[in-house]
TIVEX-391137 format. One record per residue (C-alpha): residue number from 1; residue in one letter; x, y, z. Coordinates in nm, 3 decimals. Layout:
N
NUM,A,X,Y,Z
...
***
This chain:
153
1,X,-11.274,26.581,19.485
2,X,-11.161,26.254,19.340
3,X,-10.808,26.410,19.234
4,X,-10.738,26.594,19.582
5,X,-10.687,26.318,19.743
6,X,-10.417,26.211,19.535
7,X,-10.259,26.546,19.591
8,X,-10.239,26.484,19.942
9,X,-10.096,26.154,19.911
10,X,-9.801,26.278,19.707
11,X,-9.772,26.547,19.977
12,X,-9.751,26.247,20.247
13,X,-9.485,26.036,19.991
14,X,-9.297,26.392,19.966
15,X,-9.274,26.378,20.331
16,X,-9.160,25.990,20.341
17,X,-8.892,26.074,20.098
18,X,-8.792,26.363,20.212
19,X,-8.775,26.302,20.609
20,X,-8.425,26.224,20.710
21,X,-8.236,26.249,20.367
22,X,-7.946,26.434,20.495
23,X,-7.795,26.082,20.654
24,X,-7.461,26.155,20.642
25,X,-7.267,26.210,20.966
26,X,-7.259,26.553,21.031
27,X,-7.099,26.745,21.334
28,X,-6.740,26.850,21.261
29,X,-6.413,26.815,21.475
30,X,-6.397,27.051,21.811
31,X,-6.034,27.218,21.826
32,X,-5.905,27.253,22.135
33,X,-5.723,27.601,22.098
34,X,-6.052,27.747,21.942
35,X,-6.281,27.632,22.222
36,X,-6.557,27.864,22.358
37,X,-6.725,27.876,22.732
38,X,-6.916,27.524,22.781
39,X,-7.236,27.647,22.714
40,X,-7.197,27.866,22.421
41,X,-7.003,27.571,22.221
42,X,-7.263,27.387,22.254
43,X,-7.485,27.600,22.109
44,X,-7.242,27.672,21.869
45,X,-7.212,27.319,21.758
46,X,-7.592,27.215,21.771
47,X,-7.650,27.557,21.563
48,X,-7.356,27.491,21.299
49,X,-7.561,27.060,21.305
50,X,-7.883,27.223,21.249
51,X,-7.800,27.437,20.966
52,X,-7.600,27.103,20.807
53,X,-7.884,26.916,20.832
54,X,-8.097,27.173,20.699
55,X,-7.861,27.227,20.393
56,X,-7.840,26.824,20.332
57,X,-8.243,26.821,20.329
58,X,-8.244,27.130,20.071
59,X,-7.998,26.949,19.831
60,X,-8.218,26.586,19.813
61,X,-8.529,26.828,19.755
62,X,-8.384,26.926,19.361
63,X,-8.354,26.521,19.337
64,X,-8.728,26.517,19.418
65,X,-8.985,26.515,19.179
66,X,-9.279,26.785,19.350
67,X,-9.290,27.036,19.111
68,X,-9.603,26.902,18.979
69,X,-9.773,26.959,19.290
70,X,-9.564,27.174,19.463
71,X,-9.514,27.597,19.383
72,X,-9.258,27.561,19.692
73,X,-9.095,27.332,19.901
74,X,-8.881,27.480,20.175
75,X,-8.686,27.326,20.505
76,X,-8.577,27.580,20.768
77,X,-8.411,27.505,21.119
78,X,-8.524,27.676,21.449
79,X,-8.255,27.668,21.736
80,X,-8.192,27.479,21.899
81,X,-8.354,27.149,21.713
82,X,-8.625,27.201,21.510
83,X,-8.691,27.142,21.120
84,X,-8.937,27.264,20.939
85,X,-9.093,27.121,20.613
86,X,-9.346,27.339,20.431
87,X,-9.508,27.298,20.104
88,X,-9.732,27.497,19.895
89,X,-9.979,27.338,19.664
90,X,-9.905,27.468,19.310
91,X,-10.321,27.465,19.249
92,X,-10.580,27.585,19.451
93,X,-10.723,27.358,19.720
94,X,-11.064,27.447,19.773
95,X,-11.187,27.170,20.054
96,X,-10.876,27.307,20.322
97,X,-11.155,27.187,20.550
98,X,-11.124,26.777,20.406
99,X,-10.772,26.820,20.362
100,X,-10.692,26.906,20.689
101,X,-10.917,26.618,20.810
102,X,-10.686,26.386,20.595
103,X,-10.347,26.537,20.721
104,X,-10.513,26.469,21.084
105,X,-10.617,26.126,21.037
106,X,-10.222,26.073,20.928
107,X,-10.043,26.234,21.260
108,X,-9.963,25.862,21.352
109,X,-9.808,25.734,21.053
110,X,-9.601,26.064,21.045
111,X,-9.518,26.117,21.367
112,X,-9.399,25.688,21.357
113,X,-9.178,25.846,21.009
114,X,-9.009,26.098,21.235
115,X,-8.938,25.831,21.506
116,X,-8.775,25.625,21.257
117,X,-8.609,25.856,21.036
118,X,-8.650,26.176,21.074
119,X,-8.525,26.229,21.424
120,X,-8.238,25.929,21.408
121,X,-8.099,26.152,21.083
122,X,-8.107,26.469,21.326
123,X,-7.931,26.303,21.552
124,X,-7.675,26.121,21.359
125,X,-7.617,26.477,21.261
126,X,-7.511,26.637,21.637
127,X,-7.860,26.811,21.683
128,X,-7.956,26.779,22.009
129,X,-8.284,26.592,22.165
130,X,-8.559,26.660,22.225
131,X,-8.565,26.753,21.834
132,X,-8.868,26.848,21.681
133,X,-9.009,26.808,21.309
134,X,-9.319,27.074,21.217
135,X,-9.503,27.001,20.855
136,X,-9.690,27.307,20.734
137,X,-9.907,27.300,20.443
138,X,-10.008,27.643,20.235
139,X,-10.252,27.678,19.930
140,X,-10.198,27.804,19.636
141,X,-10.260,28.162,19.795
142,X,-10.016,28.108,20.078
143,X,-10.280,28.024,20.338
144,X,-10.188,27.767,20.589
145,X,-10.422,27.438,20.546
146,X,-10.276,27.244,20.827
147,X,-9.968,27.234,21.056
148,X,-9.835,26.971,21.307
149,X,-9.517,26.964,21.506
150,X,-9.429,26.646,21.571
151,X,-9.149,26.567,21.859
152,X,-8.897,26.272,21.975
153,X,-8.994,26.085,22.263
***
């Protein structure tokens, strides 16, 4: 198992370097003469800063290197303010059991990465608070070796 480990710390640097790329300022101007009821604008607007945020994540990822790890790295939003990171080992992982033990004894130092970037990004971006980060990992087969949603306090 000597080399696993070192697959699952690139998975946690992935997630360093990834979380909170998108840092530009996102939102966009509100005109006046297009303006919708209260409510649906803002969902409107928190939608259109999720799916900016989302698409500024997706665009650092080809910048990344994880393909030597990685079959698939993906970043989806969920309304109203949730991201979601998943990645899928390229080879097998056949302790999912030690993994996940590793990925737990981590939950700290990630959910202290969304704190600090992560969730300052999504905001700087219009998404509203609470927002909430989930990391999924998948094996080579697709099956899910451990998932966490992490959220802003």
């Amino acid at each position: 198992m000597s080399h696993r480990p070192a697959r699952v710390l690139t998975s946690l640097a992935l997630v360093a370097a990834l979380a909170g790329c998108g840092t530009g300022s996102g939102g966009s101007a509100d005109d006046p003469a297009e303006r919708e009821p209260a409510g649906q604008a803002e969902e409107a607007a928190s939608s259109e800063a999720l799916d900016e945020y989302v698409a500024a994540e997706r665009a650092s990822l080809e910048t990344m290197e994880w393909r030597d790890t990685y079959s698939e790295v993906g970043v989806r939003g969920i309304a109203p303010s949730t991201v979601e990171y998943s990645y899928t080992y390229l080879e097998p992982i056949p302790d999912t059991a030690a993994a996940a033990e590793y990925f737990d004894s981590m939950v700290d130092g990630m959910q202290d990465l969304c704190d600090t970037q992560v969730f300052p990004a999504m905001a700087r971006y219009g998404i509203p608070g609470p927002q909430s980060a989930t990391y999924a990992y998948y094996n080579a087969d697709g099956s899910l070796i451990w998932s966490h949603t992490f959220t802003s306090s």
